[in-house]
Backbone as numpy.savetxt, mean C-alpha at the origin, in Angstrom:
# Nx Ny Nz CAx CAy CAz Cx Cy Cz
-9.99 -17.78 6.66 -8.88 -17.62 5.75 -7.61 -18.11 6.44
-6.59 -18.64 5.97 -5.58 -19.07 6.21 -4.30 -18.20 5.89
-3.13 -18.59 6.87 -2.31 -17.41 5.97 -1.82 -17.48 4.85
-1.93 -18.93 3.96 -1.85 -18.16 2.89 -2.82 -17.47 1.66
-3.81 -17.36 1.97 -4.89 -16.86 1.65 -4.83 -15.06 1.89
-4.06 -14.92 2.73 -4.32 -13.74 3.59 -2.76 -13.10 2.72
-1.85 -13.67 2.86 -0.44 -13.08 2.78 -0.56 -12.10 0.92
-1.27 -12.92 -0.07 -1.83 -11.86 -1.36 -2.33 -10.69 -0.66
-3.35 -10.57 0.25 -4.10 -9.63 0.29 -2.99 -8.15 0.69
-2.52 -8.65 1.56 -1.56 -7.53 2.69 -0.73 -7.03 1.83
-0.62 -7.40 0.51 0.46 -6.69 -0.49 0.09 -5.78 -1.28
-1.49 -5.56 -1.15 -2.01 -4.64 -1.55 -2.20 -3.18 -0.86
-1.64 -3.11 0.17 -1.94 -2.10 1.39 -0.08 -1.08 1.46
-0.40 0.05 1.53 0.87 0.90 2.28 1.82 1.23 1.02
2.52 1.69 1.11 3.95 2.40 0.59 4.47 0.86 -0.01
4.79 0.57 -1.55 6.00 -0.20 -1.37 6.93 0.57 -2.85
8.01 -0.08 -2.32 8.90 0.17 -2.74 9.00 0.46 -4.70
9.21 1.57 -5.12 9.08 1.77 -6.81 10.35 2.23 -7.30
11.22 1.32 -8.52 11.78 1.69 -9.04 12.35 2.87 -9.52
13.14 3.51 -9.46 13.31 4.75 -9.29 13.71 4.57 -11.04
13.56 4.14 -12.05 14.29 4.56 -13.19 12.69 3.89 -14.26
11.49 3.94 -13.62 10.04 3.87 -13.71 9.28 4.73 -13.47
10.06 5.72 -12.85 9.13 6.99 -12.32 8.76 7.69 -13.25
9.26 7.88 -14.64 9.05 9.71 -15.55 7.80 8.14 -16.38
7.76 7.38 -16.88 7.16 6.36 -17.31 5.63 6.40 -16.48
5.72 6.24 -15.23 4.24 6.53 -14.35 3.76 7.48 -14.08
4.68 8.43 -13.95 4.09 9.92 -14.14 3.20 10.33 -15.56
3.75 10.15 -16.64 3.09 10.19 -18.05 1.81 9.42 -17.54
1.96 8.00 -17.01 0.32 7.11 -16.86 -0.68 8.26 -16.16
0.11 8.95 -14.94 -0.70 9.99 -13.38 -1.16 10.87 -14.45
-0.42 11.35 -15.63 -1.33 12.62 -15.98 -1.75 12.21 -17.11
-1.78 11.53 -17.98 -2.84 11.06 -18.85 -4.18 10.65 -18.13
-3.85 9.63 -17.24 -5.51 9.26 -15.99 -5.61 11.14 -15.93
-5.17 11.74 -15.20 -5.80 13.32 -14.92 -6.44 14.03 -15.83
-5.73 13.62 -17.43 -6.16 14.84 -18.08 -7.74 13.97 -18.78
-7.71 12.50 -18.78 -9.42 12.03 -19.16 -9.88 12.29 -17.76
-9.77 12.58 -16.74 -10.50 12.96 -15.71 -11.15 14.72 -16.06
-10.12 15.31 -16.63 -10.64 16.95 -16.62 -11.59 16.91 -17.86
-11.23 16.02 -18.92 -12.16 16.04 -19.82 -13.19 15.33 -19.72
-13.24 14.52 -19.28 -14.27 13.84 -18.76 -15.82 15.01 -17.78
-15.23 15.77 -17.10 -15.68 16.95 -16.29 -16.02 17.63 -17.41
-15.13 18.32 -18.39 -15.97 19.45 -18.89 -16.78 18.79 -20.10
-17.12 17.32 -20.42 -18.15 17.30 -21.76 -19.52 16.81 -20.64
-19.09 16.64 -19.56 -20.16 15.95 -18.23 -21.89 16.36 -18.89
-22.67 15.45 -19.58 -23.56 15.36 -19.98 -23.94 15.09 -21.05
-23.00 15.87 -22.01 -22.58 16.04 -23.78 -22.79 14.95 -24.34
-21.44 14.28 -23.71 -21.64 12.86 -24.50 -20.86 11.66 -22.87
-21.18 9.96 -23.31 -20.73 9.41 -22.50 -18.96 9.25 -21.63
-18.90 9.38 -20.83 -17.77 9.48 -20.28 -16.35 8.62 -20.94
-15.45 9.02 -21.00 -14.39 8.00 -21.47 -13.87 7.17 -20.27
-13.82 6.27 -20.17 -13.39 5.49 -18.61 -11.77 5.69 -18.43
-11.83 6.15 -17.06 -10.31 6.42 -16.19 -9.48 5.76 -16.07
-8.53 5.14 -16.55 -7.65 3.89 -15.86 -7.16 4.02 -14.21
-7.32 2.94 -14.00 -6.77 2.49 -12.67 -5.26 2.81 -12.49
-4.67 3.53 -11.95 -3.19 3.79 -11.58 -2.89 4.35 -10.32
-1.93 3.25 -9.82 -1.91 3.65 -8.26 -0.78 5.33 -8.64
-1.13 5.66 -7.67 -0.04 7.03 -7.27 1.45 6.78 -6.48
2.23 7.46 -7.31 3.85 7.25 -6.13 4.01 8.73 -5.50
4.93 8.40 -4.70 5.77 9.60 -3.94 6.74 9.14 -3.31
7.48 10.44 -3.11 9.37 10.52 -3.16 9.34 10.41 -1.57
10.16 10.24 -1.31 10.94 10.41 0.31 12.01 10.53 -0.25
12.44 12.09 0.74 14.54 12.35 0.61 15.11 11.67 1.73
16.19 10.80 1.70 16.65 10.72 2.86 18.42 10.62 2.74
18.99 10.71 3.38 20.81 10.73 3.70 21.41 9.47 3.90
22.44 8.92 2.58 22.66 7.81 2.63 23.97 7.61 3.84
24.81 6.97 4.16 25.68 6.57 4.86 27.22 7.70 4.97
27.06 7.87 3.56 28.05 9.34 3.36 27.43 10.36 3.53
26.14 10.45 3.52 25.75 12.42 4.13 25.18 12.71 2.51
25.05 11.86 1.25 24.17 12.17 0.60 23.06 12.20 0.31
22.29 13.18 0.09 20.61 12.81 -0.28 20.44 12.15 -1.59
19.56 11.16 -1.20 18.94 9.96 -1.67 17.74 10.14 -2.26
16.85 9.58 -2.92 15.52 10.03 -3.70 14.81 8.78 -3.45
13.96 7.96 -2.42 13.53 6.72 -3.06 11.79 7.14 -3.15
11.50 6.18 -3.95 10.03 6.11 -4.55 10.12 5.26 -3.98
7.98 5.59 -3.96 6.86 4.44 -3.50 5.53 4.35 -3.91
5.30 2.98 -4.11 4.11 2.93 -5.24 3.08 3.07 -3.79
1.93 3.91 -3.85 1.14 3.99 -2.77 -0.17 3.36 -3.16
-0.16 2.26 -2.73 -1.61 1.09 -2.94 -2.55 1.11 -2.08
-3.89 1.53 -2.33 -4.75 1.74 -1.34 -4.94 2.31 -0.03
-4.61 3.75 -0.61 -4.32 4.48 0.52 -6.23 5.00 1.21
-6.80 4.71 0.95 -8.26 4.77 1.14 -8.33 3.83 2.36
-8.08 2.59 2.16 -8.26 1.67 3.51 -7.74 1.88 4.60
-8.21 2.14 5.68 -7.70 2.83 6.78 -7.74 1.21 7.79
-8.95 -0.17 8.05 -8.83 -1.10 8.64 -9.12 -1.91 7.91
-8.40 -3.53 8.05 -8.24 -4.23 8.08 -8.31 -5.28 9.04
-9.96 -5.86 8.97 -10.39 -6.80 9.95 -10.24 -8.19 9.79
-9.09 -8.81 10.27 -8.95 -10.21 10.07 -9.11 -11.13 10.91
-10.12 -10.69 12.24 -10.41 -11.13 13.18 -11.20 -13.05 12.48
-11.00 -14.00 14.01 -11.12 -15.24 13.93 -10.79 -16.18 12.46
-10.22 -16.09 12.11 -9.59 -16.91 10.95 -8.68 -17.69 11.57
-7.84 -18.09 9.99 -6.73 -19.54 10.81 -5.49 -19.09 10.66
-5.23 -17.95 10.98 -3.63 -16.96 10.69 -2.61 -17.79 11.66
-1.82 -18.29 11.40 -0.39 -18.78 12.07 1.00 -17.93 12.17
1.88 -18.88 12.62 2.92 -18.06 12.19 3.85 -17.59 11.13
3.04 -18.43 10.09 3.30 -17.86 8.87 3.12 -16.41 7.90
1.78 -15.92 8.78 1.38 -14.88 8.06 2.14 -13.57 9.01
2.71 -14.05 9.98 3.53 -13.03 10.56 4.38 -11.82 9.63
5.22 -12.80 9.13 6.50 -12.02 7.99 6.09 -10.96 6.88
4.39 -11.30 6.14 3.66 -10.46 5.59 3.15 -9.40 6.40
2.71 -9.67 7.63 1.94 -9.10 8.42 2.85 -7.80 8.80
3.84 -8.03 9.17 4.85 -7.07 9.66 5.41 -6.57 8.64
5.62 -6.81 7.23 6.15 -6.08 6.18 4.67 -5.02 5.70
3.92 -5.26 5.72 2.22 -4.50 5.49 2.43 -3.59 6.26
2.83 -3.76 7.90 2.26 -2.84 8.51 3.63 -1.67 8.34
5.04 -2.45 8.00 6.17 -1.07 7.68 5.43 -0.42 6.85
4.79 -0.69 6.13 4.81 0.15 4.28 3.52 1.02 4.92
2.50 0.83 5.49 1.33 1.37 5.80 1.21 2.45 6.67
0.26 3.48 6.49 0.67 4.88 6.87 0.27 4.57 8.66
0.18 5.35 9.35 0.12 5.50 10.59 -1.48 5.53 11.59
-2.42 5.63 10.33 -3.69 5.87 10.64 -4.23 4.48 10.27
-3.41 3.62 9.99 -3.87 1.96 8.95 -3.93 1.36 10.22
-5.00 0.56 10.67 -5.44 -0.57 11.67 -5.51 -1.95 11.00
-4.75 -2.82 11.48 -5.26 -4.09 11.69 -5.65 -4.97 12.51
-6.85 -5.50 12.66 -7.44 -6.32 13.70 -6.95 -7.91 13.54
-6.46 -8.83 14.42 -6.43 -10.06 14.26 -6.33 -10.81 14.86
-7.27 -10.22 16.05 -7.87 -11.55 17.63 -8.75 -12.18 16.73
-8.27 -13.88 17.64 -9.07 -14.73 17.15 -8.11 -16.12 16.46
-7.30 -15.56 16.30 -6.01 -16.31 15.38 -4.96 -17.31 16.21
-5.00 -18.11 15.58 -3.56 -18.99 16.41 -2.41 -18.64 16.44
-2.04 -16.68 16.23 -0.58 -17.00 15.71 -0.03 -16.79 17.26
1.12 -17.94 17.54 1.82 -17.90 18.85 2.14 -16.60 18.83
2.08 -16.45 20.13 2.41 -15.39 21.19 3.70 -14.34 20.74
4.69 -15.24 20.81 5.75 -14.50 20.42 6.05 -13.57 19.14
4.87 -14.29 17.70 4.82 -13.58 16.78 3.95 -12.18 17.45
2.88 -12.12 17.99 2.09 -11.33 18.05 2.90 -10.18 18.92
3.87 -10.34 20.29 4.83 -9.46 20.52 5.61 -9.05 19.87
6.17 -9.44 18.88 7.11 -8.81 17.84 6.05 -7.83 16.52
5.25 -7.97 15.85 3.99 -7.01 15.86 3.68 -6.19 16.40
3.19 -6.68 17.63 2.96 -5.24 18.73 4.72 -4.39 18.54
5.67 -4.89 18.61 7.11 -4.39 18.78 7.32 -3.07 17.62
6.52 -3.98 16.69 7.19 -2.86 15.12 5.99 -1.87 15.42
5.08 -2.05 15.68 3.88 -0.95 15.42 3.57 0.47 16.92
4.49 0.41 17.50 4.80 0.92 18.87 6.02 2.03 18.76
């Protein structure tokens, strides 16, 4: 794979960033998916299942803006199941750096990526090691 082959994939991984004036809108999606999940459970045999939609999950972080106010931002959490990411011997350059290092901000702390094997110069791969340290 090449990086740009690779740079789609990495946008699927970690925390990104969700509109904060989208949130009461995805919440309605989180508990409609929940409530064909509970019904789904109690007819379990009766009759055939109604199928679940796919909807990623968000969550809040508070944090203190520049004046000392608390802040609210959302994050759409995409595949929080994948814990590695093996991209070992492919044709990754220094292109796929800029993805590479925005994946690994958004991605929780237990998320591995492998990617010996790759041409990306040196200097990208120290600045990588830099953010993930």
């Amino acid at each position: 794979m090449t990086s740009d082959d690779v740079r789609p994939i990495l946008e699927h991984f970690g925390r990104q960033p969700f509109p904060s004036d989208q949130v009461a809108a995805h919440q309605a999606k989180l508990k409609e998916r929940d409530g064909i999940v509970e019904a789904n459970k109690k007819t379990k045999g009766k009759k055939p299942d109604v199928a679940v939609p796919v909807v990623d999950n968000i969550e809040s972080k508070t944090s203190k803006d520049p004046e000392g106010q608390e802040v609210t931002n959302w994050f759409l959490v995409k595949n929080p199941q994948f814990k590695h990411l093996n991209l070992c011997l492919n044709q990754l350059d220094e292109f796929a750096a800029p993805a590479i290092e925005q994946c690994l901000t958004y991605t929780a702390d237990d998320f591995c990526l492998t990617l010996s094997g790759n041409p990306i110069p040196e200097e990208n791969v120290e600045q990588i090691h830099k953010l993930v340290k």
